[in-house]
N, C-alpha and C positions, 0 to 999 in steps of 0.2 A: 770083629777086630776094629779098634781105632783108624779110620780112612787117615793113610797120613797124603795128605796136598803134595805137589810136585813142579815148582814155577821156575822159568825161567828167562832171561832177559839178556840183554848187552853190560846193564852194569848197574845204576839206580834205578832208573824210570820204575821197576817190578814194587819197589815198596811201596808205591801208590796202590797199586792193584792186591799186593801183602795187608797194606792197612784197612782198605774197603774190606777183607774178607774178614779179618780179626774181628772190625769193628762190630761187625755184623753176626759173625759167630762166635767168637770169643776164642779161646786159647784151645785153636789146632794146632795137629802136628801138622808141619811143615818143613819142607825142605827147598831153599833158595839159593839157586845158583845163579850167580854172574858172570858170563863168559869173557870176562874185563880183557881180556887178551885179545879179543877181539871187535872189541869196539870201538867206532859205531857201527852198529849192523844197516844202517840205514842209508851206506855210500858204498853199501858191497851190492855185487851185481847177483839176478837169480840164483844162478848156480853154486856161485859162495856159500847163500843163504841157506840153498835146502840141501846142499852139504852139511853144512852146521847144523843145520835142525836135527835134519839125522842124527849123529854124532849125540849130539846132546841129548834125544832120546831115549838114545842106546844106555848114555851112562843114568839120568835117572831110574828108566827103570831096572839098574844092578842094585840102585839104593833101598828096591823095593816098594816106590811111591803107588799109591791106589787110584790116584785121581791127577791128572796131566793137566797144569793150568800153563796155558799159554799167554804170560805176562808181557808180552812183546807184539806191538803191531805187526813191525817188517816182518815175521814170519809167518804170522796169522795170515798175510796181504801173499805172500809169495812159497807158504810152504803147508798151509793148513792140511792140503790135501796129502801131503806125504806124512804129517806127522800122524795123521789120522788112519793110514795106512798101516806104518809100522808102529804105532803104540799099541802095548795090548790092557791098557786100562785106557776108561774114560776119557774125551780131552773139550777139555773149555777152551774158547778162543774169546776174543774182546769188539771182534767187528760183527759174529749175529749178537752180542749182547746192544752195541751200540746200534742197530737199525730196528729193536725193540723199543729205543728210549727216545726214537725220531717221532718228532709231533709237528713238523712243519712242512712247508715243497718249497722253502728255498735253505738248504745246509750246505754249510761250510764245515769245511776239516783240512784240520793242520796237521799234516805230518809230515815224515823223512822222505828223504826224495826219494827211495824205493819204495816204499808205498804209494807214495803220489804217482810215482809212474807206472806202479800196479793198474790205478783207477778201481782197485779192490771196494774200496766205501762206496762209489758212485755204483758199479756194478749191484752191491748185496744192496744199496738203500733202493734204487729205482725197478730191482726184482720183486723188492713188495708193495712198493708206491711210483708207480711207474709214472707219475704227473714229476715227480720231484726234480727242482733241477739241484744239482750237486757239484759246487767247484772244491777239490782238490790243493791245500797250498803246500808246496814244499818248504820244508824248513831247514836247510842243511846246519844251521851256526848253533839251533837250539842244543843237540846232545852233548856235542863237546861243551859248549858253555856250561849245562848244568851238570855236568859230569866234574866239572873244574869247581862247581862251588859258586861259580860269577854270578849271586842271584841278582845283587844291586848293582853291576856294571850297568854302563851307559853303554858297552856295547852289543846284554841283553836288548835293555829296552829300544834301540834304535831297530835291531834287528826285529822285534817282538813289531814293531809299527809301520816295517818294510812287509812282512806277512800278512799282516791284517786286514792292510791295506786297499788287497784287488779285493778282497771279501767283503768288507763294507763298501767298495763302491758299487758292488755288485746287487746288496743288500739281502744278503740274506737274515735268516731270521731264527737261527742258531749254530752255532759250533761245536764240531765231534772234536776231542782235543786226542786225535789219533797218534796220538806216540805215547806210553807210557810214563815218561818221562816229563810232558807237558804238565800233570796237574800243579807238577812242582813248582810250575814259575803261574798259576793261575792266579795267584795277588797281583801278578803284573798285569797281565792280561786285563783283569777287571778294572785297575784304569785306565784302560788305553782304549776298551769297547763302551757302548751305551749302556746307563743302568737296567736296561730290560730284556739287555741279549741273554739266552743261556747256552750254557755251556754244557755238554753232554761229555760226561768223563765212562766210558765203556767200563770201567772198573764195578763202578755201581750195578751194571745190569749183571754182570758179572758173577757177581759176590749173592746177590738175586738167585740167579741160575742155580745153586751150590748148595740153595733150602732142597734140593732134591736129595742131595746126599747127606745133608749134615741135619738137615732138621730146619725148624722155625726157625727166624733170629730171635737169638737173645735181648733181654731187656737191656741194654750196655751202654757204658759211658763212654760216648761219640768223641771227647778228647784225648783219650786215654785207650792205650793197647795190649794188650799181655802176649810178648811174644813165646812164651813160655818155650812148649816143645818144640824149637824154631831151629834146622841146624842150617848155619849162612857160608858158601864156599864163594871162591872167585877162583879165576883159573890164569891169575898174573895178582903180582904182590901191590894189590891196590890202598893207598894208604890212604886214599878218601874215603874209600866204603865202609868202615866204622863209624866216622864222626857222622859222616850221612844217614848213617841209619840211626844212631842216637839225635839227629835233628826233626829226622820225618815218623821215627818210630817211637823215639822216646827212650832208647836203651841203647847200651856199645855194644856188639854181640862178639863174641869171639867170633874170629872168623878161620876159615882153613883155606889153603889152597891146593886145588886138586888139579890133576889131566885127566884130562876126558878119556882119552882115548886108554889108560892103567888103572881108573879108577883106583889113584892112588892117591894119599892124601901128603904134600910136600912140605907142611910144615906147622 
């Protein structure tokens, strides 16, 4: 049977880690949920979190998914272990993808202030390169900003130069963009860093990881996606999450919205 994929997120950030996988294997099924209702997940505390994770577990797998992608840092950083508990297929996460794609000993990563104060990334990167040093930045302004669309505000980029900030003085010599939602604003980033910094987006090793179930990647056109067998829910009447997915995906998708908890579909 056709593996159908199974991601889940706070709200956009996931279409990064949606695109890397298309890109790469072409037109899977897939099933995208965004728990818009309750986002950001990245200013809720522990127990919120793997509350939700749960929760959200539960109802993908009523939809039937084969394969559990964890599109979402703050859960990967604060629930990996319970999702990987009660899931009973398969589950990808994006922090051992991102400590595979680590090539330096001094990284930086940017993410949500529950993750940061996980110390989740510092922990998995220096358990396999224990030389490494690893600063953590929080970034509380970045989700909601790109959750709102604000790509060209001045009060992305101010904020985008407040973060970056202790990382370069510190010098490291690349960055994890640990929130899913970051690759979205990576045209900013890139001029606000050195041309020689790289940036490690966990989506890529990710999508990597996924030749185990889905096969070789395909020969595929890197700007261009086929979302085909794609069904996209939010679980609150989000009326940015179509134009956003036709900006970063290339298509409007009908979208549904469900509860988690009736796995019922409301409209």
């Amino acid at each position: 049977m056709k593996p159908r994929l199974g991601f889940f997120d706070s709200g956009v950030g996931g279409f990064t880690v949606l695109r890397r996988i298309l890109q790469r294997h072409g037109e899977v099924s897939c099933l995208y949920l965004a728990d818009s209702a309750r986002a950001p997940y990245g200013n809720r505390c522990e127990s919120e979190i793997r509350f939700i994770a749960e929760e959200v577990v539960n109802w993908l797998q009523q939809q039937e998914i084969s394969i559990l992608v964890m599109a979402c840092n703050t859960t990967n950083s604060l629930a990996f272990d319970l999702v990987k508990k009660v899931s009973e297929v398969p589950v990808l996460g994006l922090i051992e993808a991102a400590v595979e794609m680590v090539t330096q000993p001094r990284v930086g990563v940017l993410a949500t202030p529950a993750t940061a104060a996980s110390g989740s990334y510092r922990r998995e990167i220096k358990a396999v390169y224990p030389e490494a040093i690893v600063l953590e930045q929080a970034c509380p302004d970045f989700v909601p900003l790109i959750e709102s669309g604000k790509f060209r505000s001045d009060e992305l980029r101010l904020a985008a130069i407040d973060y970056l900030q202790p990382l370069l003085e510190a010098g490291v010599d690349e960055i994890v963009l640990g929130c899913t939602h970051y690759p979205l604003v990576e045209p900013l980033l890139r001029t606000l860093l050195p041309n020689d910094m790289r940036m490690i987006d966990p989506a890529v090793g990710l999508a990597r990881q996924l030749d185990e179930f889905l096969g070789s990647p395909q020969n595929l056109c890197q700007d261009k996606v086929l979302i085909g067998d794609t069904r996209f829910c939010v679980t609150s009447r989000s009326v940015a999450f179509a134009p956003m997915a036709k900006h970063w995906l290339g298509h409007n998708p009908q979208v549904e919205v469900v509860s988690l908890r009736t796995s019922t579909c409301l409209s």
